[in-house]
Structures are given as structure tokens and as C-alpha cells.
C-alpha positions as CSV (number, residue, x, y, z in Angstrom):
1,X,-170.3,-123.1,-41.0
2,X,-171.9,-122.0,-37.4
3,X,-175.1,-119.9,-37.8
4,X,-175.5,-117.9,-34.0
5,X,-179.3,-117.5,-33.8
6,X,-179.2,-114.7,-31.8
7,X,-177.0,-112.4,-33.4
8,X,-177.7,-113.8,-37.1
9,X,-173.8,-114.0,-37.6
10,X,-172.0,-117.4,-39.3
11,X,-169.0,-118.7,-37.4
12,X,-166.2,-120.9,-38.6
13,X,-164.6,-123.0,-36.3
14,X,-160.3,-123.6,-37.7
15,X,-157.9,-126.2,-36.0
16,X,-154.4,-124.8,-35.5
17,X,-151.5,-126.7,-36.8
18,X,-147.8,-126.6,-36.8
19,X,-148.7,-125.9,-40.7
20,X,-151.3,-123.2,-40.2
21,X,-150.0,-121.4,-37.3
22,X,-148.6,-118.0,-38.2
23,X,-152.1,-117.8,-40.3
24,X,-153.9,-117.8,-37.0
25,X,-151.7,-116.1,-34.4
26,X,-154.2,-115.2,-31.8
27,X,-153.7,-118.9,-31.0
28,X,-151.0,-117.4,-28.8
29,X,-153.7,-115.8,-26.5
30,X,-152.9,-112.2,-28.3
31,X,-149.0,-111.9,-27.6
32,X,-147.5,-109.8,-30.1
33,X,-146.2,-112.1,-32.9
34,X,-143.0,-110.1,-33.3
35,X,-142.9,-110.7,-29.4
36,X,-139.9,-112.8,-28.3
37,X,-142.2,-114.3,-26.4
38,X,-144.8,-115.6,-29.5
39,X,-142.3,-118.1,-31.1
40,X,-141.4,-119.4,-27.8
41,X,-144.9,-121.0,-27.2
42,X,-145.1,-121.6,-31.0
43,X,-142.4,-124.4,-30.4
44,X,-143.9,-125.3,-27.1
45,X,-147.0,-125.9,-29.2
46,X,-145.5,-127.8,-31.9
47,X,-143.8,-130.2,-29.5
48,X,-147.7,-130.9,-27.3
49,X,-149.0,-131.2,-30.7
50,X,-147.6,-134.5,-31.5
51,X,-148.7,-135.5,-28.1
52,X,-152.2,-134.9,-29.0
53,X,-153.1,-131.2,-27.7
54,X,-155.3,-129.3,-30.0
55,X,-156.1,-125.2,-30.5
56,X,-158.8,-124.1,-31.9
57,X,-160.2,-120.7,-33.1
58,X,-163.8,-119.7,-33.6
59,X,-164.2,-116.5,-36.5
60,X,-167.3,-114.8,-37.7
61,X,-167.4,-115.6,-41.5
62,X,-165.5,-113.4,-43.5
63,X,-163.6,-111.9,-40.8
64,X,-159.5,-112.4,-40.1
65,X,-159.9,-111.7,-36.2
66,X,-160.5,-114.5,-33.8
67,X,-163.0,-114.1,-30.9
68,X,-162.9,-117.2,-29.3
69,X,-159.8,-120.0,-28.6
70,X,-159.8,-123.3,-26.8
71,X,-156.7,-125.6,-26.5
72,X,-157.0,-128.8,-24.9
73,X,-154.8,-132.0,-24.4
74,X,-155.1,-136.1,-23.7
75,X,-155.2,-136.0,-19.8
76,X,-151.9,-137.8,-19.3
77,X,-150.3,-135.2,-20.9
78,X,-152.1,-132.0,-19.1
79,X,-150.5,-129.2,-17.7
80,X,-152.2,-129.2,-14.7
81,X,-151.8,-131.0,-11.3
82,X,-154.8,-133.4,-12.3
83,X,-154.6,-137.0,-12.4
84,X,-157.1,-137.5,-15.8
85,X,-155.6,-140.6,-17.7
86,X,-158.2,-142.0,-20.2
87,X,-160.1,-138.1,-20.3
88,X,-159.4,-135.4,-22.2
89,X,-158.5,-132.3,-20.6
90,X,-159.2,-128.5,-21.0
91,X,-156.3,-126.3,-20.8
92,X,-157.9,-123.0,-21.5
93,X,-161.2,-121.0,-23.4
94,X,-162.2,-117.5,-23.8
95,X,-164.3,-115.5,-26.1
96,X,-162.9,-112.7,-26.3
97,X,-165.5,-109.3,-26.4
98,X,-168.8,-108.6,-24.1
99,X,-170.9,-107.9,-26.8
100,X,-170.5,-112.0,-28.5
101,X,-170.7,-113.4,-24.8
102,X,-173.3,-115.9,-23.5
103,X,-174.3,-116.1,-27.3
104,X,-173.2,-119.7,-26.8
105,X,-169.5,-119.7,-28.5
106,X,-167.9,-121.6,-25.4
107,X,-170.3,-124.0,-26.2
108,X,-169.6,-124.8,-29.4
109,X,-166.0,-124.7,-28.5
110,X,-166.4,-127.2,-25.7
111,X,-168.8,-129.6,-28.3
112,X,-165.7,-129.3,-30.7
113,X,-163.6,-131.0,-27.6
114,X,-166.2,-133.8,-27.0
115,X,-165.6,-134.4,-30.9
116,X,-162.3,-135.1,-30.4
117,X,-163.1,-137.1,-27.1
118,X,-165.1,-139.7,-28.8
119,X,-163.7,-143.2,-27.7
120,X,-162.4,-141.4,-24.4
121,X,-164.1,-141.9,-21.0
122,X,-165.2,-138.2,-21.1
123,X,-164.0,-134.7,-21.0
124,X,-162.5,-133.2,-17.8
125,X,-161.8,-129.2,-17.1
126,X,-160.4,-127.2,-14.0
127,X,-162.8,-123.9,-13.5
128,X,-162.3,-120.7,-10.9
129,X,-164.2,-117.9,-9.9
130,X,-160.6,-116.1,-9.9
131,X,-158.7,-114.7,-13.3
132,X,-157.7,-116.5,-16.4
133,X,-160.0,-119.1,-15.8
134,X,-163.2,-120.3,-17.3
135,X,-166.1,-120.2,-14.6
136,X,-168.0,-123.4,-13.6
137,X,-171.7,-121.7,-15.4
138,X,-169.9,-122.6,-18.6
139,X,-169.5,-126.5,-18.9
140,X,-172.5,-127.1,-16.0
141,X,-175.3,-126.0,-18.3
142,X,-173.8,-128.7,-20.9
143,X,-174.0,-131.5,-18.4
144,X,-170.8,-131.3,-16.7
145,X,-170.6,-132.0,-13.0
146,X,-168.1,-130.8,-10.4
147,X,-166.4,-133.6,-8.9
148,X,-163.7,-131.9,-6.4
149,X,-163.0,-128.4,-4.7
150,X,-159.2,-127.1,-3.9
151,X,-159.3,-124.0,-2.8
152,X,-160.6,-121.4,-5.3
153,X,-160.6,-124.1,-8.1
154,X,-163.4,-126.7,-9.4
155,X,-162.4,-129.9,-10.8
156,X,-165.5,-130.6,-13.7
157,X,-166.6,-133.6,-15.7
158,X,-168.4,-135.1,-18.2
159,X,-168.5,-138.6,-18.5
160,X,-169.4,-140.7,-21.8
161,X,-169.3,-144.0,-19.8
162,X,-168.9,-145.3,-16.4
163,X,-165.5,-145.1,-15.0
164,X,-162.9,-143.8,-12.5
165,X,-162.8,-140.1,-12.1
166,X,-160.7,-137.7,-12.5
167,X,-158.6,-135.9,-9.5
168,X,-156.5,-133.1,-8.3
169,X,-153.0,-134.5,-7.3
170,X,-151.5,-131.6,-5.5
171,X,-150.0,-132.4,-2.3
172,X,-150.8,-130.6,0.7
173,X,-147.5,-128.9,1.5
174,X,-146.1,-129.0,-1.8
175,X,-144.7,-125.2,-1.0
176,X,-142.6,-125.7,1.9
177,X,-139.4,-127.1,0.7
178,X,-138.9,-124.2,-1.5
179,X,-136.9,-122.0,1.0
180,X,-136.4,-118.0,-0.1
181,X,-138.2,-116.5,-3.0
182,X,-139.6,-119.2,-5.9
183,X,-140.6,-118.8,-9.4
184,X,-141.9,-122.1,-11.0
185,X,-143.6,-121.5,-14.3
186,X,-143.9,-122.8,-17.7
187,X,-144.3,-121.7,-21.3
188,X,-147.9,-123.4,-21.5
189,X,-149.5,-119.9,-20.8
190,X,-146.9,-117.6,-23.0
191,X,-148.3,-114.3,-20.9
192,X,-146.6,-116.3,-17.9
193,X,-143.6,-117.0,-19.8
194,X,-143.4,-112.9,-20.6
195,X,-144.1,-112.2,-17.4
196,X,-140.6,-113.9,-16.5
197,X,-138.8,-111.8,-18.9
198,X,-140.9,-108.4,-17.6
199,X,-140.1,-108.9,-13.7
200,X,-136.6,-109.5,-14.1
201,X,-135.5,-105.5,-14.2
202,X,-136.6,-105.3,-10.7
203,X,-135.6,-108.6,-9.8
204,X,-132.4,-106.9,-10.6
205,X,-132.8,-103.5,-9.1
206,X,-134.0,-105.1,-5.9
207,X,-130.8,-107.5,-5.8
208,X,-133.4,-110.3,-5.5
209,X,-132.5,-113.8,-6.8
210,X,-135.1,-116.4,-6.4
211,X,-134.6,-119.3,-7.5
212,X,-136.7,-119.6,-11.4
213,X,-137.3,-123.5,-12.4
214,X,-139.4,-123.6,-15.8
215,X,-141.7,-126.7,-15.9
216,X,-140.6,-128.9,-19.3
217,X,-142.9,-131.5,-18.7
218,X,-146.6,-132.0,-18.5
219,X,-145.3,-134.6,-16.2
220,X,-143.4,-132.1,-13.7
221,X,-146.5,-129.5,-14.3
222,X,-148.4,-132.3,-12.7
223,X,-146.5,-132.1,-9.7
224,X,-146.9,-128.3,-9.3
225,X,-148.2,-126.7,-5.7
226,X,-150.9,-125.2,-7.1
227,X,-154.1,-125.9,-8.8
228,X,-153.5,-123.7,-11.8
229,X,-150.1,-125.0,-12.0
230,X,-148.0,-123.5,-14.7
231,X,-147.0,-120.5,-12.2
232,X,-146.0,-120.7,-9.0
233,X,-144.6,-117.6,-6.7
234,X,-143.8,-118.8,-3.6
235,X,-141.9,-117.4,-0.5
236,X,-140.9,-119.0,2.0
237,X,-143.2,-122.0,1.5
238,X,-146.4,-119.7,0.7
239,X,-148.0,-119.3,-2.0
240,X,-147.8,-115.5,-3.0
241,X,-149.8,-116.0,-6.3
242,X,-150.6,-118.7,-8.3
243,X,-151.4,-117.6,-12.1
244,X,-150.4,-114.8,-14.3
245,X,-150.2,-111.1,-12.5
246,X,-148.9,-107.7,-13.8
247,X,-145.1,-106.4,-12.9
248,X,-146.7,-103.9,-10.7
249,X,-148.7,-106.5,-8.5
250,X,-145.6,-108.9,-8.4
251,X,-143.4,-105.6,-7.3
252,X,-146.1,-104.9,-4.5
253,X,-146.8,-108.3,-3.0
254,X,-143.1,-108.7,-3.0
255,X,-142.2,-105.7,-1.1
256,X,-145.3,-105.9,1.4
257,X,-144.0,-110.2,2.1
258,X,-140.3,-109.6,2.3
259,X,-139.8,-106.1,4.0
């Protein structure tokens, strides 16, 4: 048990298994378990699990409702275009609700990482000050340090010995062979994987057929064009968004790019 100071509430921190998973199914970032969409990333999970990636839910004592999550992976097997061998690597956090926020949750979620980490050379995280991912203020007030910029993204660290670093492998360029309208995405974030199934009505009704690869591999995810990684919409060679957006914002920056 995890007494919060502040706010006089216990906390319970529970790893999620292949075992224990439809006990704790906001480990599927609050998809509707009846959802097509939930089981898909159940057996995504299952699969990374053997590999070594780990979710893990934070409750108030006594309570059935998550309101924090962190999953996290051995960096060889990240799902991100970062070259962290040796590390292990942050995939995702939130805490879900204003009113439990800076109350030091991510923390303890983070410290649960480092557990796991022991015997590593450290713990390595990509951050944004853009959506659906965890800001830099986070990890640097528990001694992580940024190490590399790309674009809107920050590559953080924190090393338990001496070492090589960490690094963003993405390849200026990477966009410009795809030719036409490309969807690359991957079932790591399972609110990408549902968008896929959402835009394809007016995919339909627009008589648009972009090519759609799904990433399989943390392997091909580390070749991805972007920073994020696990979504990629790309025209043409440009980047027209690079994470999870709503129908209505793919519909727009389609129409406004390709009229």
C-alpha cells in the first residue's frame, strides 16, 4: 500500500498479466471491453509480454477504477523509433482526473519502472508538449535529463551507470517514398488501431484508397518516420499527423491537403 500525503488516500499499485487482464481492463487505455478493438491489443499485449513489456495500474484502496497506467518495455523491443538497447523504455503514463494530478502518482509509477530496471543501464522515455504524451516536468523533477530534441518530441534519461546513450533513429526523409495517401500504424496504442476501423466509412465515401501497412514488429515500429511512431499519415511524403486524431480532424486535413 501507497499512502498520498496530500490527499490522505492509500493507493495500490497491480501488475497486469495475461492471467489478470480482463480483472483490470482500463489497461486498454479505457477502450470499451466489448469493443472489437479491446481484445485486439489484449493479444498484442500478451505476445510483448513474453518479451518483457509490463502494464501497470495504480487504484485508490478499495476502489475498482484505475486512475493511473504505465506500460513500459526492454528498449530493444520498443515501439518507438529509439535506438535504447541495454535501457528500459517508457511507452506510455497518464493519471487519469485533474483533481489526483501533481499529487505525485506519475512518480510512483515511474519508481515502479526503475524497480524493474535494476541491473539495466537506466530508464529512457520519449516526452511532447503535443497530445498523448507525457510532458518532460514529469521525469525531470526525478532526475531525468533530456538528451535529444526531434521536432516537437524530447528524448529523456536516467542513467544508473555510465554508458552509451540512448537515440532517436528516425531518418531524415523517411516520408518521401510513400507516394499518394499512407496510413502506417500499429496496435500498440488500441485508440490508433480503432481509429483505423472509424476512418474507413469515408475512406470509402471519398473513393480514397491509401495504402494501410500495420507495424508487427517493435523492430519495423523502430523504423517508423516519426517520433511517436505507431501512426503515421502521410501524403505525398508529408507528414499530415503523427499520433492518434478524431475522424473529423482526419476528414478535414484530408480534404484541405488533397483538394
Amino acid at each position: 500500500m501507497i499512502k498520498n500525503r496530500t490527499m490522505n488516500i492509500q493507493y495500490r499499485i497491480i501488475l497486469v498479466t495475461p492471467e489478470n487482464i480482463d480483472d483490470h481492463p482500463q489497461a486498454i487505455c479505457f477502450i470499451n471491453p466489448k469493443h472489437e478493438l479491446y481484445n485486439k491489443k489484449v493479444e498484442w499485449y500478451r505476445v510483448q509480454f513474453a518479451k518483457g513489456m509490463r502494464i501497470k495500474l495504480i487504484y485508490p484502496v478499495g476502489e475498482n477504477k484505475a486512475v493511473g497506467f504505465i506500460e513500459y518495455t526492454p528498449g530493444e523491443y520498443c515501439w518507438r523509433p529509439v535506438m535504447a538497447k541495454g535501457y528500459m523504455f517508457i511507452h506510455c503514463i497518464w493519471i487519469n482526473g485533474k483533481k489526483i494530478q501533481h499529487q505525485g502518482l506519475g512518480s510512483l509509477l515511474v519508481k515502479e519502472v526503475e524497480k524493474d530496471a535494476v541491473g539495466m543501464a537506466g530508464v529512457a522515455v520519449v516526452t511532447s508538449d503535443s497530445a498523448f504524451m507525457a510532458k518532460s516536468d514529469l521525469f525531470i523533477k526525478i532526475g531525468y535529463r533530456e538528451i535529444s530534441k526531434l521536432g516537437k518530441e524530447y528524448l529523456l534519461v536516467k542513467q544508473f551507470h555510465d554508458g552509451s546513450l540512448p537515440s532517436f533513429i528516425v531518418r531524415p526523409g523517411g516520408a518521401d517514398r510513400h507516394k499518394g495517401l499512407t496510413i502506417i500504424y500499429s496496435r500498440q496504442c488500441p485508440w490508433v488501431a480503432r481509429f483505423i476501423e472509424e476512418v474507413k466509412p469515408f475512406l470509402k465515401a471519398e473513393d480514397l484508397r491509401p495504402v494501410i501497412t500495420e507495424i508487427t514488429s517493435a523492430a519495423e515500429a523502430q523504423e517508423a518516420p516519426s517520433a511517436y511512431g505507431v501512426l503515421n499519415i502521410i501524403h505525398n511524403g508529408k507528414i499530415l499527423a503523427d499520433r492518434y486524431i478524431s475522424t473529423t480532424r482526419f476528414t478535414n486535413i484530408v480534404r484541405k491537403e488533397m483538394k
